[in-house]
BALOBA-1460 file (C-alpha; in Angstrom, 3 decimals):
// residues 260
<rec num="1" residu="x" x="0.000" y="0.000" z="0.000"/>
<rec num="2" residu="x" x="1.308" y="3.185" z="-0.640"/>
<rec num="3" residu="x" x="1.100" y="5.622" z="2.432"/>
<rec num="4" residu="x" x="0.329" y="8.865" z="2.161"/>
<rec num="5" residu="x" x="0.481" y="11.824" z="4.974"/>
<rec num="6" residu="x" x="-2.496" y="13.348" z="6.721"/>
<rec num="7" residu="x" x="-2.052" y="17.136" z="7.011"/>
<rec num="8" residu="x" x="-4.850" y="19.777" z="8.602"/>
<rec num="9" residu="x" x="-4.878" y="23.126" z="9.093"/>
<rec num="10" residu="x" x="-6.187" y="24.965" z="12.226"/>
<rec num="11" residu="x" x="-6.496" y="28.364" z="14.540"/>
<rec num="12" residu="x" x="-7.634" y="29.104" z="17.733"/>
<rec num="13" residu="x" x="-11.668" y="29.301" z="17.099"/>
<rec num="14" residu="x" x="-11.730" y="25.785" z="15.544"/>
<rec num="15" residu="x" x="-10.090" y="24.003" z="18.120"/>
<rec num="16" residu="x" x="-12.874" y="21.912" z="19.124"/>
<rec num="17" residu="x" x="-13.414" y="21.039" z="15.797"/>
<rec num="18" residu="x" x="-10.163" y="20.201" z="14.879"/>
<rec num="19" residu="x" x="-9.621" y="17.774" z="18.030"/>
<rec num="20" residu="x" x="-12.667" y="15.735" z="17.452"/>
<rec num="21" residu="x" x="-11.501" y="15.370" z="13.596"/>
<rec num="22" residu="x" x="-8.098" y="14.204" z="15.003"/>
<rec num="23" residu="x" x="-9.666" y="12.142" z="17.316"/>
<rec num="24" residu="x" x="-12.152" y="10.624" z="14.887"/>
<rec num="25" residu="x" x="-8.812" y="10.199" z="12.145"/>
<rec num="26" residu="x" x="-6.870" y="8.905" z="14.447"/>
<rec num="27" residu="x" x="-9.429" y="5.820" z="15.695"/>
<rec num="28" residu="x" x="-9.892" y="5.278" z="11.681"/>
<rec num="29" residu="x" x="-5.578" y="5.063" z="11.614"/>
<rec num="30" residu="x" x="-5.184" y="2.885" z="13.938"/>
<rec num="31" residu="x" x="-4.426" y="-0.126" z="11.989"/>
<rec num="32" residu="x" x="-3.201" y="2.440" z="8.654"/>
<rec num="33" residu="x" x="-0.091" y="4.068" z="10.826"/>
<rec num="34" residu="x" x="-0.396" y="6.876" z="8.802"/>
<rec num="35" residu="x" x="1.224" y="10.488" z="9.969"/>
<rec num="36" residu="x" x="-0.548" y="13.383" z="10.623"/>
<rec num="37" residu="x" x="0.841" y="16.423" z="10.265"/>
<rec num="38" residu="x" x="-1.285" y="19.445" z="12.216"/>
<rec num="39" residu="x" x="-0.311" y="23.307" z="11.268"/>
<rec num="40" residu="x" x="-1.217" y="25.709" z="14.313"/>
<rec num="41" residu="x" x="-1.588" y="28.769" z="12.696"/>
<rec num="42" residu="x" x="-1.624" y="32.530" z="14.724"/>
<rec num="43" residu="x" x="-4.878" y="34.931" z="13.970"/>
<rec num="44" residu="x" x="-3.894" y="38.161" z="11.909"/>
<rec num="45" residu="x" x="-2.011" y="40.609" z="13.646"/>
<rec num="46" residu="x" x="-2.847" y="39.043" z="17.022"/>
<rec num="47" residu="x" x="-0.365" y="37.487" z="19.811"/>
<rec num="48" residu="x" x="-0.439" y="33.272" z="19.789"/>
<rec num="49" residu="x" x="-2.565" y="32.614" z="22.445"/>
<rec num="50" residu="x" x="0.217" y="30.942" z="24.628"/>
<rec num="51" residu="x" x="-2.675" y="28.970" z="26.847"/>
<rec num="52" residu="x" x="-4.016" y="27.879" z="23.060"/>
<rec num="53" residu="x" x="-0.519" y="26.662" z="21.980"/>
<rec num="54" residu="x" x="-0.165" y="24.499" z="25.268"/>
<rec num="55" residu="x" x="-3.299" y="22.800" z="24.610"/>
<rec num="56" residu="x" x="-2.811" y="21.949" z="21.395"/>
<rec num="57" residu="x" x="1.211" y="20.925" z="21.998"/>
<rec num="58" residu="x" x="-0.423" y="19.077" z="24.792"/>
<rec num="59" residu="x" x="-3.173" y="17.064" z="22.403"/>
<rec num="60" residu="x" x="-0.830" y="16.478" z="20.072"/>
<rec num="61" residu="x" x="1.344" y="14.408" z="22.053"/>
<rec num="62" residu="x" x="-1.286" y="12.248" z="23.000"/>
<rec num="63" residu="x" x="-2.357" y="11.066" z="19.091"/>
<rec num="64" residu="x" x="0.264" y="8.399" z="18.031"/>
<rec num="65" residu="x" x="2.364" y="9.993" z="14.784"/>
<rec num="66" residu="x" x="0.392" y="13.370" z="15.364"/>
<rec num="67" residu="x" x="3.508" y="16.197" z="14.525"/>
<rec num="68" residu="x" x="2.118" y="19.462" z="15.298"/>
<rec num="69" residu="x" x="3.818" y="22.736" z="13.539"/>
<rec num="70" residu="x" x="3.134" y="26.121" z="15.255"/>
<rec num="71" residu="x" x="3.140" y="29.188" z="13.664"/>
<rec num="72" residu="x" x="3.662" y="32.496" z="15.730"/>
<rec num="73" residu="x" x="1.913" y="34.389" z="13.342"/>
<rec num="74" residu="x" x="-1.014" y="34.424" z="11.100"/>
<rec num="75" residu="x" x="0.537" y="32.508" z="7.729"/>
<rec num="76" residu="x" x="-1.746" y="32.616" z="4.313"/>
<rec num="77" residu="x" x="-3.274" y="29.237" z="3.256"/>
<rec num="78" residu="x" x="-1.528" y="28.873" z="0.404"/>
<rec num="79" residu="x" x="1.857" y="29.147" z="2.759"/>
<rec num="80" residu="x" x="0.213" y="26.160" z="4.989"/>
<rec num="81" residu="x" x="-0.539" y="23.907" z="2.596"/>
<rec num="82" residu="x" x="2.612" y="24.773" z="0.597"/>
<rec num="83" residu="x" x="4.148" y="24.209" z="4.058"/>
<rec num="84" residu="x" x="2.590" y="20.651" z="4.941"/>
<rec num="85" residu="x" x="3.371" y="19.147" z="2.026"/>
<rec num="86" residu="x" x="6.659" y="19.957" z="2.115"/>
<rec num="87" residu="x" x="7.139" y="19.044" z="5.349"/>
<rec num="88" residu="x" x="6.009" y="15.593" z="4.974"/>
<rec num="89" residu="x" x="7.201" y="12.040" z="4.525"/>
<rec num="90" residu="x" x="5.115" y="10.723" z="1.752"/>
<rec num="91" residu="x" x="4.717" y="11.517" z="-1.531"/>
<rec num="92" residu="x" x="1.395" y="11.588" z="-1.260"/>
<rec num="93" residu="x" x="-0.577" y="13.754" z="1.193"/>
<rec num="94" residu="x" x="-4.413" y="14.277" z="2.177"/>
<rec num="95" residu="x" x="-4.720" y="18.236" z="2.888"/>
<rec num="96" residu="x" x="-8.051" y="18.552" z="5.443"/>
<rec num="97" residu="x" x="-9.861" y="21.462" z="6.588"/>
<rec num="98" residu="x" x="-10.548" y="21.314" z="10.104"/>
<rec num="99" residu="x" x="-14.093" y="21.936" z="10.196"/>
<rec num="100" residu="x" x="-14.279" y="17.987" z="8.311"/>
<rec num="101" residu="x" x="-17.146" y="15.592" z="9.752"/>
<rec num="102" residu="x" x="-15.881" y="11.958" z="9.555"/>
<rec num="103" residu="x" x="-18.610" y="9.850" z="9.752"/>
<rec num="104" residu="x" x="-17.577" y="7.016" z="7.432"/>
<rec num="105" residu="x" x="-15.261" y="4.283" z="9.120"/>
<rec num="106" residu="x" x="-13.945" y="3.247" z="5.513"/>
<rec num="107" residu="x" x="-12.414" y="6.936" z="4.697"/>
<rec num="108" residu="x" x="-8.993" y="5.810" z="4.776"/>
<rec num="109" residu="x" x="-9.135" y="3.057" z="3.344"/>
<rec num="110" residu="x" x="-11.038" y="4.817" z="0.481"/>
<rec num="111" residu="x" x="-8.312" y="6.870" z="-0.264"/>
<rec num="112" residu="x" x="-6.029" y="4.390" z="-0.372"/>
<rec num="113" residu="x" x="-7.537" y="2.560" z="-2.559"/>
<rec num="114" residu="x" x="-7.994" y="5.034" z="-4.789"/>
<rec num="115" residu="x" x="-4.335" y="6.584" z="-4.268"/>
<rec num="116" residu="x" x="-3.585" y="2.716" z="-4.993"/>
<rec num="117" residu="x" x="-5.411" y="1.644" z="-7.810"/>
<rec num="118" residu="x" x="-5.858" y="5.099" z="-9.984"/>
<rec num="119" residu="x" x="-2.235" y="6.556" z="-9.616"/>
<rec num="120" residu="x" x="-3.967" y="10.064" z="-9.501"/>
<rec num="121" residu="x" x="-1.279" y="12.943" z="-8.536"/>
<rec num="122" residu="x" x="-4.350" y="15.144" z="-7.738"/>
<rec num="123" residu="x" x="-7.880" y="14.743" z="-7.085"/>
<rec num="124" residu="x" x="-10.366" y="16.421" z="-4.924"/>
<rec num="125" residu="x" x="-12.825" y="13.973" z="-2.374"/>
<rec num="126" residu="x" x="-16.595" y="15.148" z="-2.920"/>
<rec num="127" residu="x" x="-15.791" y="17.426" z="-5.417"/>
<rec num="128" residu="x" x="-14.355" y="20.042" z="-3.295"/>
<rec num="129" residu="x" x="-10.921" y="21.471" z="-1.800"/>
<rec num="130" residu="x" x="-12.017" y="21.042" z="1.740"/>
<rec num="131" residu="x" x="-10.358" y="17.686" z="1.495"/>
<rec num="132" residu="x" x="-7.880" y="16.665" z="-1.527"/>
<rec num="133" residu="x" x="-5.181" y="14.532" z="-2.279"/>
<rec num="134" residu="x" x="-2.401" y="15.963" z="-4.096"/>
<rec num="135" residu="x" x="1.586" y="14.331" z="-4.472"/>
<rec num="136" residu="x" x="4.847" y="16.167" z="-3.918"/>
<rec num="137" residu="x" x="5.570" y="16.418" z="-7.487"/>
<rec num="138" residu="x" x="1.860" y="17.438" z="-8.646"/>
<rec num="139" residu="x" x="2.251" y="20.283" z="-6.458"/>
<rec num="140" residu="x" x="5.999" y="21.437" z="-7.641"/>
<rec num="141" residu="x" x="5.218" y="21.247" z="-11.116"/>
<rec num="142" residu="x" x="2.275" y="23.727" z="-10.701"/>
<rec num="143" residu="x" x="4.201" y="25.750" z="-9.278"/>
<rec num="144" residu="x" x="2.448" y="25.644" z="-5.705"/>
<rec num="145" residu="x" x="-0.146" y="27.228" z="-4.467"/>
<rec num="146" residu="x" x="0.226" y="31.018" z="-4.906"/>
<rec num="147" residu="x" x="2.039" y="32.617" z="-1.564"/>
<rec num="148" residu="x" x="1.099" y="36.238" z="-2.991"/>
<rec num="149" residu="x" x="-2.725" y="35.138" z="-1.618"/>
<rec num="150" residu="x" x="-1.145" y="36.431" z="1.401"/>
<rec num="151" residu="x" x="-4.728" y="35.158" z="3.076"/>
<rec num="152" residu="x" x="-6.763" y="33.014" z="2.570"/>
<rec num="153" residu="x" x="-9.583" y="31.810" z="-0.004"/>
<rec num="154" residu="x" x="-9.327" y="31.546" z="-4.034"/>
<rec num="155" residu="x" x="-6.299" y="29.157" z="-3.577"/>
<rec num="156" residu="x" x="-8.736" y="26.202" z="-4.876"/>
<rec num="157" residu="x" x="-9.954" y="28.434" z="-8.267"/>
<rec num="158" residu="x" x="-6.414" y="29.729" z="-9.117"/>
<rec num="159" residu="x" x="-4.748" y="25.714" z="-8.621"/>
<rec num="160" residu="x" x="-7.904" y="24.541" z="-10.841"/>
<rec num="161" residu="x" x="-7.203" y="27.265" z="-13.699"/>
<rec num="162" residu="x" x="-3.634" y="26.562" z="-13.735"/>
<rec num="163" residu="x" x="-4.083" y="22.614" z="-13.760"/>
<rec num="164" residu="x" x="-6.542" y="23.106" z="-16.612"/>
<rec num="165" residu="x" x="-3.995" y="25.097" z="-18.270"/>
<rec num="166" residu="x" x="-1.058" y="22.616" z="-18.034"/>
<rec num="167" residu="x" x="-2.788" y="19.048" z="-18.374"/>
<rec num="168" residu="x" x="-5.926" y="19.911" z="-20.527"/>
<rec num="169" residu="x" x="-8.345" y="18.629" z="-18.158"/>
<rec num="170" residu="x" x="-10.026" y="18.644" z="-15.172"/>
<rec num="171" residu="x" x="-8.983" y="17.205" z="-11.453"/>
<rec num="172" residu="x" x="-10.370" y="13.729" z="-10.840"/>
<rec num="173" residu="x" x="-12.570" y="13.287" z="-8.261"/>
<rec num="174" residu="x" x="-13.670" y="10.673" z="-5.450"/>
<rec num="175" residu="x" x="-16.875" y="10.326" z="-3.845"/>
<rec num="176" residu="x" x="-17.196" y="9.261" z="0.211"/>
<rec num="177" residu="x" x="-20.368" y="9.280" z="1.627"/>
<rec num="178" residu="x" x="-20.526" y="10.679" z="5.170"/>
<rec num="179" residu="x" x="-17.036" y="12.511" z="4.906"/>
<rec num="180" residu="x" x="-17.631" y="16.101" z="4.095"/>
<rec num="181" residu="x" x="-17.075" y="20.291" z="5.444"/>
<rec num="182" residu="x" x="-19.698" y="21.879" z="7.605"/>
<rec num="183" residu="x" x="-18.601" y="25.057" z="6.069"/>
<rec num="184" residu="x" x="-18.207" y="26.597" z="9.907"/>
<rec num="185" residu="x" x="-17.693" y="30.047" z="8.785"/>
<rec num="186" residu="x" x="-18.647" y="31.520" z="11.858"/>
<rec num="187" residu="x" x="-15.537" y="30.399" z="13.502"/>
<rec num="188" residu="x" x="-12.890" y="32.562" z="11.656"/>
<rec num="189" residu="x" x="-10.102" y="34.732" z="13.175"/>
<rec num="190" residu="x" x="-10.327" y="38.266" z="13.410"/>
<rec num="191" residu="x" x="-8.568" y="41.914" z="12.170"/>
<rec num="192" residu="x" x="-9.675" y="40.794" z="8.917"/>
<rec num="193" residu="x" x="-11.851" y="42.366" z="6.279"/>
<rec num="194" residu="x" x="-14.068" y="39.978" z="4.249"/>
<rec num="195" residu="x" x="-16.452" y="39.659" z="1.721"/>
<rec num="196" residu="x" x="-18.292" y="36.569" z="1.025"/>
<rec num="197" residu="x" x="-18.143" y="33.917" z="3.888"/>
<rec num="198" residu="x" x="-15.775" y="35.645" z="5.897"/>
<rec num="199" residu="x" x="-13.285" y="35.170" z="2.970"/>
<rec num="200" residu="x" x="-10.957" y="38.105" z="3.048"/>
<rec num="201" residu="x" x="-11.107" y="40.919" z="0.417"/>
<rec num="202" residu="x" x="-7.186" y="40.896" z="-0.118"/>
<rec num="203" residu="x" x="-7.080" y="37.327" z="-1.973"/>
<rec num="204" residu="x" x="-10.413" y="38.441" z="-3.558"/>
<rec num="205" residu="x" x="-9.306" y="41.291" z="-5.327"/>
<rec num="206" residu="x" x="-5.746" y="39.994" z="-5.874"/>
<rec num="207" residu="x" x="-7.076" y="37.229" z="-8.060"/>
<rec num="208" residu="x" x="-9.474" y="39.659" z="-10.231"/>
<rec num="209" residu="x" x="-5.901" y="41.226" z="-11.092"/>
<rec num="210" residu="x" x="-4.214" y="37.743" z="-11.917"/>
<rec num="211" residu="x" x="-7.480" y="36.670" z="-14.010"/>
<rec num="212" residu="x" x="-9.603" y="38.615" z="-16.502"/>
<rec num="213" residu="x" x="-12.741" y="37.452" z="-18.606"/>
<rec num="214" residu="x" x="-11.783" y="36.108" z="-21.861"/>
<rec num="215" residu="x" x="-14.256" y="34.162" z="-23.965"/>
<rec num="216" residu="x" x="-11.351" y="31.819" z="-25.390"/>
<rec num="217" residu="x" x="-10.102" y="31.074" z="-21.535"/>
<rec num="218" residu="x" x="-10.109" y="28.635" z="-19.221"/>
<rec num="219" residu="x" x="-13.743" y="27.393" z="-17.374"/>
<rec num="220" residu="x" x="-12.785" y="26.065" z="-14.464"/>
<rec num="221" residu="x" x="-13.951" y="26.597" z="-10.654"/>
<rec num="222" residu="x" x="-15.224" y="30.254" z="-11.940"/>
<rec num="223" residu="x" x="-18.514" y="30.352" z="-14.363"/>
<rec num="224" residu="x" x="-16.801" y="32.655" z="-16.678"/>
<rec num="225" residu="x" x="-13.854" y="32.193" z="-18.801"/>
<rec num="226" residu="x" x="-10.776" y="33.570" z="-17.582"/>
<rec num="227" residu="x" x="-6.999" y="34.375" z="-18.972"/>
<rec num="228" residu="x" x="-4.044" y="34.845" z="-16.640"/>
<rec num="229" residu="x" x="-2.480" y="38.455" z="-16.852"/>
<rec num="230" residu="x" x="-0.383" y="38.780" z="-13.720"/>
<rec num="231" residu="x" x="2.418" y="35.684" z="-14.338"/>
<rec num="232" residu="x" x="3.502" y="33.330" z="-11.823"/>
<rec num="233" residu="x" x="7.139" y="33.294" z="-10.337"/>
<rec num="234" residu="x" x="8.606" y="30.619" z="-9.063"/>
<rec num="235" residu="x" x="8.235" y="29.024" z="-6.041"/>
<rec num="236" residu="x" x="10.254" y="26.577" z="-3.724"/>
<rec num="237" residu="x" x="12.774" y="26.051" z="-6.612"/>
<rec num="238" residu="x" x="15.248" y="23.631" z="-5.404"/>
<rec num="239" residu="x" x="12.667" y="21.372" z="-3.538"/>
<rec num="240" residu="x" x="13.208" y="18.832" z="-6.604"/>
<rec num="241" residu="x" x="17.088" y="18.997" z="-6.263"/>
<rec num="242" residu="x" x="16.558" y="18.398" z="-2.399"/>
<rec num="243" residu="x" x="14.347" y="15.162" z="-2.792"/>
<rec num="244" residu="x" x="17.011" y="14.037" z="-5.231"/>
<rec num="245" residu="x" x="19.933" y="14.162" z="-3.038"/>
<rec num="246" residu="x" x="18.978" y="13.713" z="0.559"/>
<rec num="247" residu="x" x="19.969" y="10.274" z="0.691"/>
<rec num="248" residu="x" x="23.700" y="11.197" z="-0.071"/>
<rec num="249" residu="x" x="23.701" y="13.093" z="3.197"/>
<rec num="250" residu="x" x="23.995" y="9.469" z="4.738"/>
<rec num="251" residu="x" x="25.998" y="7.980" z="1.902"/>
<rec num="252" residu="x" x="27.216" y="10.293" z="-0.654"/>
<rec num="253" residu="x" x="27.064" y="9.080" z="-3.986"/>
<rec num="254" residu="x" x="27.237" y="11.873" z="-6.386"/>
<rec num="255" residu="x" x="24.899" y="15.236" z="-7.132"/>
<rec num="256" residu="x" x="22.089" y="15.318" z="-8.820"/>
<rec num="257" residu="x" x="21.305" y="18.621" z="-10.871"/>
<rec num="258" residu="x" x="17.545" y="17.931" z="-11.006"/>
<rec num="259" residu="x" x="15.362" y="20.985" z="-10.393"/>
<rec num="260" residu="x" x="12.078" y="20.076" z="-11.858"/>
């Protein structure tokens, strides 16, 4: 079976949330031994709640391959799930949203199969980036996710248009009952100002300067054509030569000039 890495992102409003997902992924990964990788992430322009971090240093140590990763302050999530996957030790790596209900005892198992059997790099569970699989080297030849939305929301849209672009198609998909996002909106972090959902305007109005309508564009999470203007630099550029020579750290065999 090939394993794969669980990583979730969380702040301080959704902690009960994120704890009983841990706890229910962690009961489901009990005979899987899979890691899961947990990003504490600060509240914009606000001090870490210290008692917060303790709690959550505190959980973690109690769930069996749980690595926590604390950030002092608020980090875009783009930078997190950059970040997680990254940070892992699998090639391939299920990115959760913490407000996830996990009602289906087979979830794990799902993916794997499907990780398994389908060889898909990238594909979304129920149709949505609440919960998605993607691999190490899916994400570095998109480029990553965009760092410049410096907060959060749009991510999903601007990852779809650019996958479009490069492979000509759209992002598989795979169904789970019972395993979906209560969309708990009403938990988000402060000092920011937001639109729709408690989205914030920043990434909102930095993508309507990346994208523009075109009629000969790309469809893809937006219901209008659009054409990137604003280009992409590059991101996380030597991650490739990295994966390619950190066994010779142990045993050095030669270098391997491999950056893509």
């Amino acid at each position: 079976m090939t394993k794969y890495s669980i990583c979730i992102t969380t702040f301080k409003e959704r902690e009960d949330l994120v704890k009983r997902l841990i706890n229910d992924i962690n009961r489901l990964n009990a005979d899987i031994n899979l890691d899961i990788i947990v990003i504490i992430n600060g509240n914009n322009e606000e001090q870490m709640d210290d008692r917060y971090r303790c709690r959550m240093l505190e959980f973690c140590a109690t769930i069996k391959n749980c690595y926590p990763i604390v950030c002092p302050e608020f980090k875009s999530l783009a930078k997190l799930w950059n970040t997680l996957v990254i940070f892992s030790n699998t090639e391939y790596n299920l990115i959760l949203n913490d407000d996830i209900l996990c009602n289906n005892d087979n979830t794990l198992n799902m993916i794997s199969k499907a990780i398994n059997q389908t060889k898909y790099q990238f594909f979304t569970i129920n149709g949505g980036f609440s919960h998605f699989v993607i691999t190490k080297t899916m994400l570095h030849n998109l480029g990553y996710f965009d760092e410049r939305l410096i907060a959060f929301g749009e991510e999903d849209g601007d990852i779809v248009h650019r996958y479009i672009l490069k492979y000509g198609d759209v992002i598989a998909k795979l169904m789970i009952s019972d395993f979906g996002n209560i969309c708990a909106y009403n938990k988000s972090s402060t000092q920011i100002e937001t639109h729709v959902d408690n989205k914030p305007r920043f990434n909102r109005e930095f993508v309507m300067q990346k994208y523009v309508y075109d009629s000969n564009g790309v469809t893809g999470m937006s219901p209008t054509p659009q054409r990137q203007v604003l280009a992409d630099n590059v991101q996380y550029p030597y991650e490739m030569f990295v994966r390619y020579n950190k066994h010779n750290i142990k045993a050095f065999d030669k270098i391997i000039n491999k950056y893509d």
